[in-house]
C-alpha positions in Angstrom: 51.3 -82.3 74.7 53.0 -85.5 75.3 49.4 -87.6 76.5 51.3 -90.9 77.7 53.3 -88.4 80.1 50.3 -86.6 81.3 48.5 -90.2 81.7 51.5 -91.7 84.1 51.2 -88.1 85.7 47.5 -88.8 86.8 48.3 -92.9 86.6 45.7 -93.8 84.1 45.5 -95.9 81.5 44.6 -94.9 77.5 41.5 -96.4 77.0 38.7 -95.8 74.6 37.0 -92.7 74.2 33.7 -93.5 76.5 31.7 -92.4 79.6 33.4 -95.1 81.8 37.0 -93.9 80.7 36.4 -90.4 81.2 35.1 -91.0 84.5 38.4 -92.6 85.7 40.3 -90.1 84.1 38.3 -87.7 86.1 38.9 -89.6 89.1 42.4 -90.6 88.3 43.1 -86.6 87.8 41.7 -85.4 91.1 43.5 -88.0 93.5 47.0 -87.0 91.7 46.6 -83.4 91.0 45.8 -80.8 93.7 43.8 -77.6 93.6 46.5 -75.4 94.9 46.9 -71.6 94.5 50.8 -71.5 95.5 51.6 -69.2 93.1 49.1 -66.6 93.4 50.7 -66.3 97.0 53.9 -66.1 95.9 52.8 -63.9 93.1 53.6 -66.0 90.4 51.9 -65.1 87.4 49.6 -67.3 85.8 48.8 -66.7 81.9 46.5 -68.7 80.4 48.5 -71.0 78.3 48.2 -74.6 78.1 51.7 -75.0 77.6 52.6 -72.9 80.6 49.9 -75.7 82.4 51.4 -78.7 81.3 54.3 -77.7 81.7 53.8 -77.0 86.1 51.4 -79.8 86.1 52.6 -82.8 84.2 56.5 -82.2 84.1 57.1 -80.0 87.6 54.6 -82.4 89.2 52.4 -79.2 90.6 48.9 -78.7 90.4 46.7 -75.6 90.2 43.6 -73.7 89.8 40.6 -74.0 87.8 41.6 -72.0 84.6 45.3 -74.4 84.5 43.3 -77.6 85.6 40.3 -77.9 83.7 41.9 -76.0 80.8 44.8 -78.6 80.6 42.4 -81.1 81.6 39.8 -79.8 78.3 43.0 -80.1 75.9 44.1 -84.0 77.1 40.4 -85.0 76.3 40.2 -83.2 72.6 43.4 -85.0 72.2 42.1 -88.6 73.0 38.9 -88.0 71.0 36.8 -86.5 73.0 34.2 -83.6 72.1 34.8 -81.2 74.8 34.5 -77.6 75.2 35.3 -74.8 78.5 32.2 -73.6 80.2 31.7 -70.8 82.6 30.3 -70.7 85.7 29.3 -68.8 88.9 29.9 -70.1 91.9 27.6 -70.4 95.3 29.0 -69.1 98.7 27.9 -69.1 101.6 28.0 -65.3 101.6 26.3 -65.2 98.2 27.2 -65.3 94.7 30.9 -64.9 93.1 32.4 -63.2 90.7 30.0 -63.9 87.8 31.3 -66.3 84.9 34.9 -67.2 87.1 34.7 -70.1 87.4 35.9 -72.6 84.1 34.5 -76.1 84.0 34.0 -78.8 80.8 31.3 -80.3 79.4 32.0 -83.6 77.3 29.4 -84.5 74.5 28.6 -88.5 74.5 25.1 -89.6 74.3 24.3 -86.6 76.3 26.5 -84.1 77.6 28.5 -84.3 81.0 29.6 -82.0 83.4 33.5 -82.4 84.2 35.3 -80.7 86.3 38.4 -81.3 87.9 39.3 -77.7 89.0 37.0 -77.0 92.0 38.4 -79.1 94.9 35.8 -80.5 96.9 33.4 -81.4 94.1 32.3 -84.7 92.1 35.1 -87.1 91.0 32.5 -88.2 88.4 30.9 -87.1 85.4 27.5 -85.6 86.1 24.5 -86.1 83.2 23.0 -82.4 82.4 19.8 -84.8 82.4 18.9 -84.3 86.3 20.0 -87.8 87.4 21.3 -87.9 90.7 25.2 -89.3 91.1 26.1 -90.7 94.4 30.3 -89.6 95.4 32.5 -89.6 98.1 31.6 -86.1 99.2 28.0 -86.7 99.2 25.3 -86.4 96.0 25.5 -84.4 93.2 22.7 -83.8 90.2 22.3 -81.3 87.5 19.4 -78.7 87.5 18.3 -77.7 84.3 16.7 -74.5 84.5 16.0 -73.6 80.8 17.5 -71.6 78.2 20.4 -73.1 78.5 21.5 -72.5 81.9 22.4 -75.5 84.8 23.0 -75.3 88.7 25.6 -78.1 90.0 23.5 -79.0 93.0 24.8 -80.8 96.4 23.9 -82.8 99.3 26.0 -84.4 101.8 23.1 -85.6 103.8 21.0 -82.4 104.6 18.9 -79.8 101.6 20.6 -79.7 98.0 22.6 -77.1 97.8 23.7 -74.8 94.5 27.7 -75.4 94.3 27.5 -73.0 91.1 25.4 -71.9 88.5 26.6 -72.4 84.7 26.0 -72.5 80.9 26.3 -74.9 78.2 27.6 -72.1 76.2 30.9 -72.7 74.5 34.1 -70.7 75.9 37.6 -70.1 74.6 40.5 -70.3 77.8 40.9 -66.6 76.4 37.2 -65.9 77.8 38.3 -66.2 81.4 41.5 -63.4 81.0 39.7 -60.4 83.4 38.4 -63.5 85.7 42.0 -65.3 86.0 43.5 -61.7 86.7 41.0 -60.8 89.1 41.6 -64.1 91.0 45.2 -63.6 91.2 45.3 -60.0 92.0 41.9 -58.6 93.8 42.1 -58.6 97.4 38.3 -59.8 96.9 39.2 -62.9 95.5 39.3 -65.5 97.6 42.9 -67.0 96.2 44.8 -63.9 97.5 44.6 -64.6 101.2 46.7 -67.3 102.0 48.3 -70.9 100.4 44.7 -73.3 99.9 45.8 -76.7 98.7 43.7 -79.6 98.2 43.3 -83.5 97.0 41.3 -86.1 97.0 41.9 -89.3 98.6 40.0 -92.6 98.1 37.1 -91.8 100.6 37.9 -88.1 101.6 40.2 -85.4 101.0 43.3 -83.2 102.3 43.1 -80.3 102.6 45.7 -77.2 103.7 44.8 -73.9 104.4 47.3 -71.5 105.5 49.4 -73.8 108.0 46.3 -76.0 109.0 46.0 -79.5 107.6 42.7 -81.1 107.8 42.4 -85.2 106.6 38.8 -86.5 106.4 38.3 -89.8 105.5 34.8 -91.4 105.7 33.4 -88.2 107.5 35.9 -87.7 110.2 37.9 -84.9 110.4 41.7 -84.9 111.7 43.1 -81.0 112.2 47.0 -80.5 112.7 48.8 -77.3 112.9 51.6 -77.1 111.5 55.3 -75.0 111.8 57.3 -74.4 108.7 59.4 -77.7 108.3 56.5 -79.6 109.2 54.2 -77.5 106.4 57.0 -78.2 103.9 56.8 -82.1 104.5 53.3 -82.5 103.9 53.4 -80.4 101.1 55.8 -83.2 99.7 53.9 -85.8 101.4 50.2 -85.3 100.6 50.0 -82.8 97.4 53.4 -84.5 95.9 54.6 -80.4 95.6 58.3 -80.1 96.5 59.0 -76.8 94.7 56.4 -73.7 95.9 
């Protein structure tokens, strides 16, 4: 891994191993790189392969889901001195829970450990302390909830109840722990990558979204909806996620 080349990909500067740095990597890496499931809908296959991720991330400029993101994410922080590790987690619909463990996340060790996560789309550009204090973000509030034995919920509120965004553990995982849950995400008509192209960025105070050939820009709360045809699909692909190639 080349780390100055994956630093101009994200524009951000090396700095010092430290909460402040890691939080504007974090930042830095979720207003560059998208959450984008292009080629599970195009039936691309994805291995789990940190090369394979650097390689569509940093040098063909794509982004990804959470197993490519937060596991190429994981490797540029053990590289610049941080002590990192994969988690795995189970995320919170609104129907109920998902597939359990799916989910990959990181938590970094400084005076206390941190949830990162870069790999979930509409989630905290910021670390988040395991200790319970509450973080205030574009999207709203997030806070840890520690609920013993080693087991956390990633809570939200955008202005109404705190919500569960997923459930996790501060148990160690290899990126070879999540091979039945990347499969099942790219191939179970259950999952919920399989149905159609979701992309997704954050912007300074919102985020950009495209599903299927709807684009929705909120910034500061408001929402902007456009429907797009084909050409006009392939521009903001360009435009917005920085993806010329899918």
């Amino acid at each position: 891994m080349n780390i100055d080349r994956y630093l101009a990909r994200i524009q951000a500067d090396k700095k010092e191993t430290g909460l402040d740095a890691l939080a504007q990597l974090q930042k830095s890496h979720m207003q560059r790189v998208p959450f984008e499931n292009l080629d599970v809908i195009r039936k691309v296959p994805i291995r789990l392969d940190t090369d394979q991720f650097y390689k569509k991330v940093v040098e063909n400029s794509r982004g990804g889901f959470c197993y490519e993101l937060n596991g190429l994410f994981q490797t540029l922080l053990s590289e610049m001195g941080y002590s990192s590790s994969l988690i795995s987690c189970t995320v919170k619909t609104p129907a109920g829970w998902a597939r359990e463990n799916s989910h990959a996340a990181i938590l970094v060790y400084l005076d206390q450990p941190y949830l990162t996560d870069v790999g979930f789309g509409d989630s905290a550009r910021q670390p988040i302390p395991l200790d319970g204090t509450e973080k205030e973000d574009a999207s709203g509030n997030y806070k840890v909830r520690d609920l013993g034995d080693g087991r956390y919920d990633l809570m939200h509120n955008d202005g109404g109840e705190w919500q569960i965004k997923y459930r996790f553990s501060d148990k160690k995982r290899s990126l070879d722990f999540f091979q039945d849950s990347c499969k099942f995400n790219q191939t179970s008509a259950e999952s919920p990558f399989t149905k159609d192209d979701i992309i997704t960025i954050a912007s300074e105070n919102g985020r950009i979204t495209l599903s299927g050939n709807t684009l929705v820009r909120t910034e500061n709360g408001e929402k902007i909806k456009t429907d797009l045809d084909k050409g006009a699909k392939r521009e903001a692909l360009k435009v917005f996620f920085g993806i010329t190639e899918a």
